[in-house]
N, CA, C and O atoms as a GROMACS GRO file, in nm:
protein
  348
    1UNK      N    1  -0.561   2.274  -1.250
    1UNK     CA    2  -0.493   2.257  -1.377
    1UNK      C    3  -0.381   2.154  -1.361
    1UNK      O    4  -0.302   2.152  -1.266
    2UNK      N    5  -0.382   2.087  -1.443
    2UNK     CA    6  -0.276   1.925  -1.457
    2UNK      C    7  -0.169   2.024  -1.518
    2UNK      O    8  -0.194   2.109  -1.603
    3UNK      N    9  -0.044   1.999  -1.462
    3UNK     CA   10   0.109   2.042  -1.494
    3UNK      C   11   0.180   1.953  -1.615
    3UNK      O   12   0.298   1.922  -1.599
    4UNK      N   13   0.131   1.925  -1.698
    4UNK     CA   14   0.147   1.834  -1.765
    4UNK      C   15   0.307   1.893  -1.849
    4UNK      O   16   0.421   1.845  -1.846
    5UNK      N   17   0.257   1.997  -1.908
    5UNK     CA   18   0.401   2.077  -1.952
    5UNK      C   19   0.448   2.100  -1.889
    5UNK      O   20   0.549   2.034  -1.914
    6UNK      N   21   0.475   2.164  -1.783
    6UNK     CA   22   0.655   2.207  -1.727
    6UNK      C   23   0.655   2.028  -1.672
    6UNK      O   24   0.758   1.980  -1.718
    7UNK      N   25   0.581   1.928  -1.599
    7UNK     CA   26   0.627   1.801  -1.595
    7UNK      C   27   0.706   1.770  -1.730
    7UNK      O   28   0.825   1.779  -1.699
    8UNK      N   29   0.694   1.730  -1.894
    8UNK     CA   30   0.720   1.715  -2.004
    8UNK      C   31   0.837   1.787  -1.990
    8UNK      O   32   0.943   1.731  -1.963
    9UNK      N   33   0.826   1.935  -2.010
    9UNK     CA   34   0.974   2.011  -2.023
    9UNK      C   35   1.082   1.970  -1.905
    9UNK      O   36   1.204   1.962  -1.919
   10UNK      N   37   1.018   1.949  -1.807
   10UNK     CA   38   1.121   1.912  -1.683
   10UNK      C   39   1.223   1.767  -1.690
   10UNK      O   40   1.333   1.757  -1.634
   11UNK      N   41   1.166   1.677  -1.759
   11UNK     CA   42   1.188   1.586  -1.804
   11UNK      C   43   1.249   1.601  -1.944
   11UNK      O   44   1.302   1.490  -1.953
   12UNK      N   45   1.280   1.668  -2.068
   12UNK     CA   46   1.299   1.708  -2.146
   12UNK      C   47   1.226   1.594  -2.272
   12UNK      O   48   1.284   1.543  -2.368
   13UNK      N   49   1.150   1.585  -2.250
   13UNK     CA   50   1.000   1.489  -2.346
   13UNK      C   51   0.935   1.604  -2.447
   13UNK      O   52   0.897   1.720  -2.432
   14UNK      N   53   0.944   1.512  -2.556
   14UNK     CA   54   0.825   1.624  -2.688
   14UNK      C   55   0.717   1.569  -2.613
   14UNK      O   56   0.742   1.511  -2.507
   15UNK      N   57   0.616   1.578  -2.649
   15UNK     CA   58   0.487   1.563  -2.667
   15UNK      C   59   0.438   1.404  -2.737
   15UNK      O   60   0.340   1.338  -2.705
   16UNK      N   61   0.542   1.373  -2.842
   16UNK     CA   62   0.490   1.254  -2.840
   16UNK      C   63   0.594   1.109  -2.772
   16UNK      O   64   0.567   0.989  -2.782
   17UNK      N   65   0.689   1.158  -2.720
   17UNK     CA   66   0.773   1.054  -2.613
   17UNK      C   67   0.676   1.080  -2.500
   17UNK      O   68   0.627   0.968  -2.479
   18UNK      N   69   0.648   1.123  -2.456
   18UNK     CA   70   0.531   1.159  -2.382
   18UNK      C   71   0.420   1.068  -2.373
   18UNK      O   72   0.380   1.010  -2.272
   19UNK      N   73   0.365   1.059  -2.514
   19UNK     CA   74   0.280   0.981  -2.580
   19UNK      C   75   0.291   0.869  -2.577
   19UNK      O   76   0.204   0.797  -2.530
   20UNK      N   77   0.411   0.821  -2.630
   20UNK     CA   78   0.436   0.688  -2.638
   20UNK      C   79   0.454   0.633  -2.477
   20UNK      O   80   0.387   0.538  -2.437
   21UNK      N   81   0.559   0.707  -2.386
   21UNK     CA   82   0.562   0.671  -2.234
   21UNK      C   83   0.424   0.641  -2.144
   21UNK      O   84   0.442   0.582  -2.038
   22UNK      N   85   0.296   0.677  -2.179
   22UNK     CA   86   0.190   0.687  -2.109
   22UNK      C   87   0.112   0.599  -2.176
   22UNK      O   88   0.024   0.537  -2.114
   23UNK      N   89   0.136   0.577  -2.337
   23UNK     CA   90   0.047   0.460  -2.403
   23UNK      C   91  -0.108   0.605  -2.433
   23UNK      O   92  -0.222   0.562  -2.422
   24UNK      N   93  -0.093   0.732  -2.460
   24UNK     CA   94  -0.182   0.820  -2.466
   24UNK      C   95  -0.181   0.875  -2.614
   24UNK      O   96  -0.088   0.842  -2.686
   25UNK      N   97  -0.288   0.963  -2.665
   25UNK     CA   98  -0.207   0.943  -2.808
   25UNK      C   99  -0.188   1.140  -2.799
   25UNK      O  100  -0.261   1.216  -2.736
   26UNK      N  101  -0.075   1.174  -2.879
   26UNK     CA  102  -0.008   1.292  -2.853
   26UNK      C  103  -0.133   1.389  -2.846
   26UNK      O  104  -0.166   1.439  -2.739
   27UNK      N  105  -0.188   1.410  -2.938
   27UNK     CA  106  -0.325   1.502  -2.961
   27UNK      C  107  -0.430   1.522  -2.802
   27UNK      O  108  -0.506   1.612  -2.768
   28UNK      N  109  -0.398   1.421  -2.749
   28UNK     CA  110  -0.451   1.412  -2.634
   28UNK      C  111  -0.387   1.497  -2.494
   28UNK      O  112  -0.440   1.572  -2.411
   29UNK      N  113  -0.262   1.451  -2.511
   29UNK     CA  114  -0.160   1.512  -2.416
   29UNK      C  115  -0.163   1.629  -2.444
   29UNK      O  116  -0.146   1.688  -2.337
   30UNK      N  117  -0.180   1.732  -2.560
   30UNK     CA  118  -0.139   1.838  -2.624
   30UNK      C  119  -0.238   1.926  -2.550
   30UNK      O  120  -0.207   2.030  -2.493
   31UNK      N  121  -0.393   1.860  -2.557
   31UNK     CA  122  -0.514   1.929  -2.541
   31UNK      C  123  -0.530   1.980  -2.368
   31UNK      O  124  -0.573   2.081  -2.313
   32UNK      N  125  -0.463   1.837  -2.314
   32UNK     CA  126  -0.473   1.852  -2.193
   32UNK      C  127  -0.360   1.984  -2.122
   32UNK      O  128  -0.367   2.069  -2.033
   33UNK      N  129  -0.275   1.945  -2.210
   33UNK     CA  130  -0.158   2.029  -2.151
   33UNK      C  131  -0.201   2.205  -2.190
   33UNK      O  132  -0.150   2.297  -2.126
   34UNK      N  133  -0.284   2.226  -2.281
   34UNK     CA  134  -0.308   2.377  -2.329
   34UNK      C  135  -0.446   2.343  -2.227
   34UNK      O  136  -0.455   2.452  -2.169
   35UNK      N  137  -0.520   2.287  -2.192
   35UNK     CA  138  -0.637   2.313  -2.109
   35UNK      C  139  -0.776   2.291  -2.175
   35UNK      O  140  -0.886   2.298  -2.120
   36UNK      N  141  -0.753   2.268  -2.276
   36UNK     CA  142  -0.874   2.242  -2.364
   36UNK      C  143  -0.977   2.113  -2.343
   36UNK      O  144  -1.089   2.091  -2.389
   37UNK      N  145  -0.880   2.026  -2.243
   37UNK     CA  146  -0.948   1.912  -2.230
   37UNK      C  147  -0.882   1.865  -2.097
   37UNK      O  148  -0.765   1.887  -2.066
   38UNK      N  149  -1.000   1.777  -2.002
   38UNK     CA  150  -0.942   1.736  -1.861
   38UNK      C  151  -0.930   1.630  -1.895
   38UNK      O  152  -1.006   1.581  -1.979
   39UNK      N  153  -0.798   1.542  -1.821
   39UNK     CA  154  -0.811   1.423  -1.799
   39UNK      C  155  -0.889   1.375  -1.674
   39UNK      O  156  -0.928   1.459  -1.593
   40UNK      N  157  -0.915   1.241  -1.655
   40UNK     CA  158  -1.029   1.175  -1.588
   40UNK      C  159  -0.873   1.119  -1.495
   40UNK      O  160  -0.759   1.093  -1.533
   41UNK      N  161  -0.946   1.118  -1.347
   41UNK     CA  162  -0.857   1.114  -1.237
   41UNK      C  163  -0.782   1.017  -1.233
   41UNK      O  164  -0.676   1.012  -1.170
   42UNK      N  165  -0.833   0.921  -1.308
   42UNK     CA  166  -0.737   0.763  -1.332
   42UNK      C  167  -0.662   0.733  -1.414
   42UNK      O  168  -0.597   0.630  -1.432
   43UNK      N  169  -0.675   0.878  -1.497
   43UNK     CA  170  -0.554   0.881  -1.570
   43UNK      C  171  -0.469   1.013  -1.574
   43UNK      O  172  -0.384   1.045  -1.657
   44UNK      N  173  -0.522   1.092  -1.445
   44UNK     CA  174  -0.378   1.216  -1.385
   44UNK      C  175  -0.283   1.070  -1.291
   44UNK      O  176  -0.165   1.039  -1.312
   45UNK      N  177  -0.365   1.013  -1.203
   45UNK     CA  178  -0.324   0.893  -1.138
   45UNK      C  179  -0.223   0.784  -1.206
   45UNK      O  180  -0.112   0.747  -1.169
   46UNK      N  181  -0.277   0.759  -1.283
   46UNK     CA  182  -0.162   0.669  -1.389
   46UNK      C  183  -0.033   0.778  -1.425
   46UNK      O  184   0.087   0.753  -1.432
   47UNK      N  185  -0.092   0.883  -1.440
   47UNK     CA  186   0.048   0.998  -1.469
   47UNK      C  187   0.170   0.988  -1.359
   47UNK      O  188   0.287   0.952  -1.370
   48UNK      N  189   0.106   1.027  -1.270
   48UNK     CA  190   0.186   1.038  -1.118
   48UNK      C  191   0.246   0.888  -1.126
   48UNK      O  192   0.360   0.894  -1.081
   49UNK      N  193   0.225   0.799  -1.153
   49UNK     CA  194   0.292   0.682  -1.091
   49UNK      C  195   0.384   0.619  -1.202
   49UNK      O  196   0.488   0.557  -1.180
   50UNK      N  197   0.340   0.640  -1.304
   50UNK     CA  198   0.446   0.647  -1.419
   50UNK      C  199   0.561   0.738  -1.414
   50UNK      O  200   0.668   0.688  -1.448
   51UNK      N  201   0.559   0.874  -1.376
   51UNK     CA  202   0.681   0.988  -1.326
   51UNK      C  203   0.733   0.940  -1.201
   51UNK      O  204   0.852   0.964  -1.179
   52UNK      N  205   0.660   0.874  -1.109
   52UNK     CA  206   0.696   0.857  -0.965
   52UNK      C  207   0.697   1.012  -0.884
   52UNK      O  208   0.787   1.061  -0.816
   53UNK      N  209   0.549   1.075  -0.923
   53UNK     CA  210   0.543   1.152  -0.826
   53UNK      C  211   0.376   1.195  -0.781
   53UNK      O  212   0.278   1.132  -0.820
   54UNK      N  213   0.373   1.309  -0.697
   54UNK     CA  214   0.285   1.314  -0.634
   54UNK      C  215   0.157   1.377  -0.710
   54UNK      O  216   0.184   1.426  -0.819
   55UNK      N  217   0.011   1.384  -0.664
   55UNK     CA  218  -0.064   1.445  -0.718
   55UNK      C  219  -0.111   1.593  -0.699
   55UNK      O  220  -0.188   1.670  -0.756
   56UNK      N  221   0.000   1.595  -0.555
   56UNK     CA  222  -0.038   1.801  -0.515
   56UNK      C  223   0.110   1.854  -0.626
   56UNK      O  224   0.133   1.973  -0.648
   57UNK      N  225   0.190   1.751  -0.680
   57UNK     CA  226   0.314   1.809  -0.759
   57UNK      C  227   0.204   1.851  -0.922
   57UNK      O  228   0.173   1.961  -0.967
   58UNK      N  229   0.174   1.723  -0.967
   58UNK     CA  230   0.138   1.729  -1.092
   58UNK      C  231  -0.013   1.798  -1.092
   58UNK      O  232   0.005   1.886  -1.176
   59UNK      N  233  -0.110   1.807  -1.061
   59UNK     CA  234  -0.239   1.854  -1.020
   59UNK      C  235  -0.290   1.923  -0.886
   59UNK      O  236  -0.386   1.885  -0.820
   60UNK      N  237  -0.195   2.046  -0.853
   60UNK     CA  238  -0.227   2.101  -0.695
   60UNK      C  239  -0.327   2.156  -0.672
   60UNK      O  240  -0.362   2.177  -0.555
   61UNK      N  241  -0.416   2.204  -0.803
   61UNK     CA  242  -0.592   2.222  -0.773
   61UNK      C  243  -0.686   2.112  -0.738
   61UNK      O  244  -0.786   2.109  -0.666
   62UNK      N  245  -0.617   2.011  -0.820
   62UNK     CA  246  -0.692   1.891  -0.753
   62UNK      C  247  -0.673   1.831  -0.601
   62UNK      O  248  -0.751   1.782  -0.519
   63UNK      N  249  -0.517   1.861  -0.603
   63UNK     CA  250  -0.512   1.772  -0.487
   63UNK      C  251  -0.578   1.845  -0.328
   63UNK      O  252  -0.611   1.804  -0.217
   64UNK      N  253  -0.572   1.969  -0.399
   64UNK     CA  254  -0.649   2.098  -0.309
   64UNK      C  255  -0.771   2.020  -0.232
   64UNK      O  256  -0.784   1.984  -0.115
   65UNK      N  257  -0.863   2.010  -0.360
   65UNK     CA  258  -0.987   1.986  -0.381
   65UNK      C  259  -1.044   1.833  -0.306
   65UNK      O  260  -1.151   1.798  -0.256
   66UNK      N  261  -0.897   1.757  -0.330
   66UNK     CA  262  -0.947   1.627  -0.291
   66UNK      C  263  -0.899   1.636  -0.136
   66UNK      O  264  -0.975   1.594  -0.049
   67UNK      N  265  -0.790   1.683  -0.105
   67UNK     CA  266  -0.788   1.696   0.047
   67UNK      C  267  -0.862   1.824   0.123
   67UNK      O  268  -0.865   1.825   0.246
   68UNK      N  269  -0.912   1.916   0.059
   68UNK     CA  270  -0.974   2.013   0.166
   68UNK      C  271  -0.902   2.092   0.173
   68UNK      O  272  -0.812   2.130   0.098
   69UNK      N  273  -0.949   2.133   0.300
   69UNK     CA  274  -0.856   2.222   0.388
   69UNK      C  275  -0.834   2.177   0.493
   69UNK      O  276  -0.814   2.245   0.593
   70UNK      N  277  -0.834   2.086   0.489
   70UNK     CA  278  -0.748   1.994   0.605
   70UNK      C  279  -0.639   2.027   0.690
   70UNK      O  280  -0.537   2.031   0.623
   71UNK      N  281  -0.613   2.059   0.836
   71UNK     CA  282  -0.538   2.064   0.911
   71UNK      C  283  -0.442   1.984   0.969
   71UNK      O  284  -0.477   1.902   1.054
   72UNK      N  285  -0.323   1.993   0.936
   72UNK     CA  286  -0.245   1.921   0.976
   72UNK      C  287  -0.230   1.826   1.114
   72UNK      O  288  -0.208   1.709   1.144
   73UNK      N  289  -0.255   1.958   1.178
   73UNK     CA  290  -0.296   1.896   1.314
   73UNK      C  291  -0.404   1.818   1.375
   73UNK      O  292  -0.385   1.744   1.472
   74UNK      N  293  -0.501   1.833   1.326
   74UNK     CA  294  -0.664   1.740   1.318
   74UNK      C  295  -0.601   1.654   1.275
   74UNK      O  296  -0.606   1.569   1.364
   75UNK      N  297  -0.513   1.594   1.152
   75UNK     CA  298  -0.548   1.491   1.115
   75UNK      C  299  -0.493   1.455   1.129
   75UNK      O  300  -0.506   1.343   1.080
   76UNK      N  301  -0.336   1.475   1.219
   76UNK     CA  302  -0.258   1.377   1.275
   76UNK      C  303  -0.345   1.320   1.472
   76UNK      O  304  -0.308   1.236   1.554
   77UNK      N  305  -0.436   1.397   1.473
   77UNK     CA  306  -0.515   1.385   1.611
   77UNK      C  307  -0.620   1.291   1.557
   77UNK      O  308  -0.626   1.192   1.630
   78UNK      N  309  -0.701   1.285   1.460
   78UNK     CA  310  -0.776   1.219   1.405
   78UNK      C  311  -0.702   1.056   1.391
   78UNK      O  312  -0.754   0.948   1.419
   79UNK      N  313  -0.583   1.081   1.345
   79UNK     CA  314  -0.503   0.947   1.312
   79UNK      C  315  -0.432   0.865   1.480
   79UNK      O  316  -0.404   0.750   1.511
   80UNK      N  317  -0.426   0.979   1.540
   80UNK     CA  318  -0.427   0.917   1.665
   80UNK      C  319  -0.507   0.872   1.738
   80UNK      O  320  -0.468   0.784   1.814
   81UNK      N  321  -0.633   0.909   1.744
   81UNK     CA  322  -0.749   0.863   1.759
   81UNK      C  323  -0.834   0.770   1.766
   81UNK      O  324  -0.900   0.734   1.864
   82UNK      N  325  -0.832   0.703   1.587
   82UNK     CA  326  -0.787   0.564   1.528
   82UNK      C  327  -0.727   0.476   1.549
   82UNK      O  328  -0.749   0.360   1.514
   83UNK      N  329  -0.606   0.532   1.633
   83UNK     CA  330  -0.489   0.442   1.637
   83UNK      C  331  -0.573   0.398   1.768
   83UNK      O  332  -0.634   0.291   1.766
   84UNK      N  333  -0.576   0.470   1.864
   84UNK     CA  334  -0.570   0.450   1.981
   84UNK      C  335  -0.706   0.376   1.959
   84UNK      O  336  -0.709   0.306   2.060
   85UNK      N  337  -0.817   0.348   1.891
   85UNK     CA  338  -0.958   0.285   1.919
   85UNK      C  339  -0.908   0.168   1.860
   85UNK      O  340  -0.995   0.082   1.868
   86UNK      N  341  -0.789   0.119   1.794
   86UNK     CA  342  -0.796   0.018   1.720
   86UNK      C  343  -0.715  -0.103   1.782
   86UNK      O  344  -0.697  -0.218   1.740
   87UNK      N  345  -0.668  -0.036   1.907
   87UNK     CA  346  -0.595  -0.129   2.000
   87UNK      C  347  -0.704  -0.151   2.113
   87UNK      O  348  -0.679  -0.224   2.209
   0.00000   0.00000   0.00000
């Protein structure tokens, strides 16, 4: 679920400053924010970078989903790994 409202309320934004800030049209934001409708990832993405924040902040089912269950530790061993084959 996209955090779209408490993001909006956190920021103290109606729904259509909202609207106008994203270039989205309010009816849209509204739907998404009650759940009735998903946005498409390139535009939770455009969200995040317009607020200047993250996608496990604004979408943490997604960002779930898109990283796994990923281990911290694998993937800083994985990244060392890389490192080390790339020298």
């Amino acid at each position: 679920m996209i955090k779209l409202k408490e993001l909006r309320k956190a920021r103290g934004e109606s729904i259509r400053e909202m609207s106008e800030r994203l270039d989205i049209p309010a009816d849209t934001i509204a739907k998404w924010g009650q759940g009735t409708r998903k946005p498409k990832l390139e535009k939770i993405i455009h969200i995040c970078q317009i607020y200047g924040i993250s996608l496990a902040v604004l979408a943490p089912d997604l960002w779930e989903e898109v990283v796994g269950a990923v281990d911290t530790i694998d993937l800083k061993d994985e990244l060392d790994k890389r490192e080390d084959e790339a020298r």
